[in-house]
Each structure stands twice: as C-alpha cells, then as structure tokens.
C-alpha positions in Angstrom: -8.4 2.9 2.4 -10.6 0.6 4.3 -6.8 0.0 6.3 -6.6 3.9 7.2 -10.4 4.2 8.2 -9.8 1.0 10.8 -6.9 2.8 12.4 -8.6 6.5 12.3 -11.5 5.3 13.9 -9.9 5.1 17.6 -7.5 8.0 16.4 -7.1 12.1 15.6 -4.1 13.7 15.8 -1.9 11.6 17.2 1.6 10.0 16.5 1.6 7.2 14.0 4.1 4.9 12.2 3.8 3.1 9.2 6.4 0.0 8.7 7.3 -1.1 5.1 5.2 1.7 3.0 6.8 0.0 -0.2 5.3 2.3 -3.1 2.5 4.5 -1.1 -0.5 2.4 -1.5 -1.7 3.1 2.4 0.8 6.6 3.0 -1.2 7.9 0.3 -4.2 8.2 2.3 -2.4 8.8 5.8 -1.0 11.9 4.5 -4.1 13.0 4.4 -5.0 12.1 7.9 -4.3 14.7 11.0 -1.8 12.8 11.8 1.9 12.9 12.9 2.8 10.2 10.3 6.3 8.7 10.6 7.7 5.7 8.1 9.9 3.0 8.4 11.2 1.6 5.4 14.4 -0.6 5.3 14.4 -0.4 0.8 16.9 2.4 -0.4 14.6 2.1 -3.7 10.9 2.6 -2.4 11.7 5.6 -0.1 13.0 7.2 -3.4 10.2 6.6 -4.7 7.8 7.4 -1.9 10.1 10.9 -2.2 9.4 11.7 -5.3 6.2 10.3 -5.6 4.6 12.2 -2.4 7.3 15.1 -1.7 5.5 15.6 1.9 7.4 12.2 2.9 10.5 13.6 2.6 11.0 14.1 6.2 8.7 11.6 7.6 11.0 8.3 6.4 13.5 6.8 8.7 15.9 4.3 6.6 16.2 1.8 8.4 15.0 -1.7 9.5 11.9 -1.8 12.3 13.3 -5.3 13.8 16.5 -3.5 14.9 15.6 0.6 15.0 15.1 2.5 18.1 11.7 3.9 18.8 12.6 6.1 21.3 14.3 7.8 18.6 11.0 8.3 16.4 8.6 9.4 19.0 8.7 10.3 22.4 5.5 9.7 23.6 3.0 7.2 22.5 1.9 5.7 19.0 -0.1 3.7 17.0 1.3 1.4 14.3 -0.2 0.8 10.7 1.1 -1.6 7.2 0.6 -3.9 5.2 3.7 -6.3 6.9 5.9 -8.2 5.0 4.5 -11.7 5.5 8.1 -13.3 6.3 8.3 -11.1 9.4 5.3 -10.5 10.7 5.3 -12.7 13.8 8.4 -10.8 14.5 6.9 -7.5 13.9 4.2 -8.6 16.3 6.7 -9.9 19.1 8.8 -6.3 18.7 5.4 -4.6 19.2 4.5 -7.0 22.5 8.3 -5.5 23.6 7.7 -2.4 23.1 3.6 -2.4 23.9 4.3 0.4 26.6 4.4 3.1 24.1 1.6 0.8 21.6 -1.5 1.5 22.5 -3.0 1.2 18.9 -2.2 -1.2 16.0 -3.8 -2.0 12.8 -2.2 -4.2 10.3 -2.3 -6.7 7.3 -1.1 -9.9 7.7 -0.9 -13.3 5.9 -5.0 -14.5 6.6 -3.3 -17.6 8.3 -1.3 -15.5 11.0 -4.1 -13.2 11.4 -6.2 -16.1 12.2 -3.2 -17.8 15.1 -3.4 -14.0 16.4 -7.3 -13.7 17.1 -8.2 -17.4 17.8 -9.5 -18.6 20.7 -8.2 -22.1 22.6 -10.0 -25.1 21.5 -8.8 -23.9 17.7 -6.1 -26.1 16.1 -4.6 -22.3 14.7 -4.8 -21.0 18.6 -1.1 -21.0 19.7 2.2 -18.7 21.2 0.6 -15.7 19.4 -2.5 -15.9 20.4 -1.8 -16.3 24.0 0.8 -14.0 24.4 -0.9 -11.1 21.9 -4.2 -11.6 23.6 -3.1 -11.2 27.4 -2.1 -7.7 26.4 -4.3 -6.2 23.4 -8.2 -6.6 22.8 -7.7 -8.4 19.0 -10.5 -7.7 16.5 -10.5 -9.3 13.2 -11.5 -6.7 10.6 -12.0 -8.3 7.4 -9.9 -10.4 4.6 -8.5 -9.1 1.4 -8.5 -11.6 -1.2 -5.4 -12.2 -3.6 -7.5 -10.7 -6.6 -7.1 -7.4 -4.6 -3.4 -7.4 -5.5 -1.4 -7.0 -8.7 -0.1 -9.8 -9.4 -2.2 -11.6 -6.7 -0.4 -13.5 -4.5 -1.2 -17.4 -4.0 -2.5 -16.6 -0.2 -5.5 -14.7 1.2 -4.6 -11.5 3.6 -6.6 -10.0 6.4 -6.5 -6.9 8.3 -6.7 -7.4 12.5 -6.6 -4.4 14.6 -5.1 -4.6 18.2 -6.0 -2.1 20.8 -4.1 -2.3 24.2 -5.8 -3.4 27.4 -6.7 -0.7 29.8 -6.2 -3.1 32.3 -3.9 -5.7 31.4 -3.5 -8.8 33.9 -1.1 -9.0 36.3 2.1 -11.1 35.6 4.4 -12.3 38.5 7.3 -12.4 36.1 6.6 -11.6 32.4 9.8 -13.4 31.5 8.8 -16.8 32.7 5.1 -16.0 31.9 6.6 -15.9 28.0 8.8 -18.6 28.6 5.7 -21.0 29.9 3.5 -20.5 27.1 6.2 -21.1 24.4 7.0 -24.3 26.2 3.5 -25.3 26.8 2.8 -25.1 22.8 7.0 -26.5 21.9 5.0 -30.2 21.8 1.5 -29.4 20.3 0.4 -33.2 20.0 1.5 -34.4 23.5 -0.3 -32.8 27.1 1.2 -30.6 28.8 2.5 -32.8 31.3 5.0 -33.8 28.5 5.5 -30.3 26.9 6.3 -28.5 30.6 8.6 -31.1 31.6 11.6 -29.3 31.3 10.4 -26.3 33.0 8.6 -27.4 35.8 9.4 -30.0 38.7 7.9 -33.6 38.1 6.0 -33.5 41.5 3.9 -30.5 40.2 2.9 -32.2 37.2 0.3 -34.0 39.1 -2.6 -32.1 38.5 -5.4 -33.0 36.1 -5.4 -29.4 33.9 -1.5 -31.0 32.5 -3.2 -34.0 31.1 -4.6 -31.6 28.2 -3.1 -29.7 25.5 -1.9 -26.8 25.1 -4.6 -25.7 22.7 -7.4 -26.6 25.1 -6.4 -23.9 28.0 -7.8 -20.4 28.0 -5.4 -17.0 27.6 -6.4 -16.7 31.6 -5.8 -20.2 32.8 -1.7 -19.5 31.2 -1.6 -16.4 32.9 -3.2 -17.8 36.2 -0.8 -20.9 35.9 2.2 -18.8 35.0 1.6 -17.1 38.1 1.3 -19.7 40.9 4.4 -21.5 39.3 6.5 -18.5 38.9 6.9 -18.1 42.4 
C-alpha cells in the first residue's frame, strides 16, 4: 500500500501502468485509485488470475511483454509507471523507461535494494555507476524506503527498496544524447583504471591530456559527464 500512496502523492486522475502485477498484491489497491490504470503482464497464468480474482481488470491487461510492447498503443498521452519489477530485468525496465522518458513523467517502483542503491547514489560511491549517471541526468531520484525479505512469502535471500523517479522539468541540455550514452558506458566499461584508460577508444589520444581523465569514473559528478559529453561531442 505504502507503493500506491508513493505514486498517488504527485498523482489524481491520470494515466497509469503497472508492469508485471503477478497475483494483485499492488492492482489491488490501484483499482481503487482515480486512476486510468492499465497492466502489462507477459504470464498467460497471472492475468487469469488477476481476471478472475478482480473482474474490473478484465480490460485493463495487455498480454504482452513491456521490453518489446508499444506504448503508443496503451496511452496516448502521458503516464506514470508503478510495480514491483522482476529483479532480472529491472535495469532494462529502467533503460526502456529512459527511452521512452518523453511520455514518463512519473515512476515509482521496487527494485532489488542493491540496484535501487546504483540508481540513487551519488559519485564518490563504489555502487555509483551507468545507472546512476544516465537515470539521474533526466529524473529527480528519491529513495523511499526498504522492504525487508520478511515482508515476502517465502522471503527472498535479498533486501528490496522502493525509489521513486520524477522527471526533470528542466532537464540539461545534451549535444547528442547518443554519444552522451555512449561516453558514460565507456567511462564506467573499466571501473579500476582512470578514465584516461577507460575513454581510450572513444576519444583521440591528444585530448586525454587533461588532469579530470587521471580519475575514475566513480569520482565525476552526473554534470561534469554531461558537461564533458558536450564539449567532446562536437
């Protein structure tokens, strides 16, 4: 419940989709929301449950597989995202919501504790990495609060967290997004070494020169990528 009141809080009557409702544990209580609820659900089995469990689902559940689907196809306009993510995908689930952030102005989540932590560190942290960077140039990130395994039946053998991500109202300004990507997953592709080592492949040797590539990846701010990314993408 504590899920649904963390997304409701910024929200009222707006679009929303929940990816992977499983058995109902969160839909439960969104169907109660003013809401335009949709759901994703990729399991044949759970969405005949969810239809017979909570008969107000029954037009609400798109079959299919949230890596792959079309959103344009769910919603027209904007909306916010909500689940408790499968812990194997949930980076990717992050990186299809950084895709499609355009139309994402609003997600709260539950993650494995140890990817919520890589999504809201800040540099300096040995956990601070590609997510971080990348989720944090375009949504504030708030870490909510942990769930621990006791929560669950059976409890798993990790600790989860809920982290909500609210879009930017003014995002920075990239040069070119695609090398901007490319430059941070680069930077981090050699954690141990500097980042003269780690960028050699991407930019020339003469520009390595400067003293901000003799540190690590780890040690430079979400705005000294983006600022970087910028004067070398030209």
């Amino acid at each position: 419940m504590k899920i649904v009141e963390s997304l409701m809080y910024k929200l009222s009557g707006e679009n929303v989709l929940e990816i992977g409702p499983g058995p109902g544990a969160l839909t439960q209580y969104l169907l109660k929301q003013k809401i335009n609820l949709k759901l994703v659900e990729i399991d044949a089995r759970m969405v005949q449950h969810l239809e017979k469990e909570f008969p107000e689902t029954k037009n609400k559940i798109i079959q299919k597989d949230f890596l792959n689907i079309n959103l344009n196809e769910i919603f027209e306009n904007d909306f916010s995202i909500v689940g408790n993510f499968p812990y194997n995908i949930s980076s990717q689930i992050i990186f299809r919501i950084l895709s499609e952030r355009n139309k994402i102005p609003l997600m709260v989540g539950m993650f494995q504790k140890e990817v919520a932590d890589r999504i809201s560190s800040k540099h300096g942290n040995k956990v601070y990495g590609i997510l971080s960077v990348l989720v944090q140039t375009f949504y504030e990130v708030e870490n909510l609060f942990v769930v621990e395994a006791e929560s669950f039946t059976p409890p798993p053998k990790v600790k989860s967290a809920v982290i909500r991500l609210s879009k930017k109202e003014n995002a920075p300004h990239l040069n070119d997004e695609k090398y901007f990507f490319a430059f941070v997953k680069q930077a981090f592709s050699q954690r141990r070494k500097t980042l003269r080592n780690s960028l050699s492949g991407l930019l020339p040797k003469e520009k390595l020169h400067e003293e901000i590539f003799s540190k690590r990846a780890e040690q430079l701010s979400v705005e000294t990528f983006i600022e970087l990314a910028n004067r070398f993408s030209k």
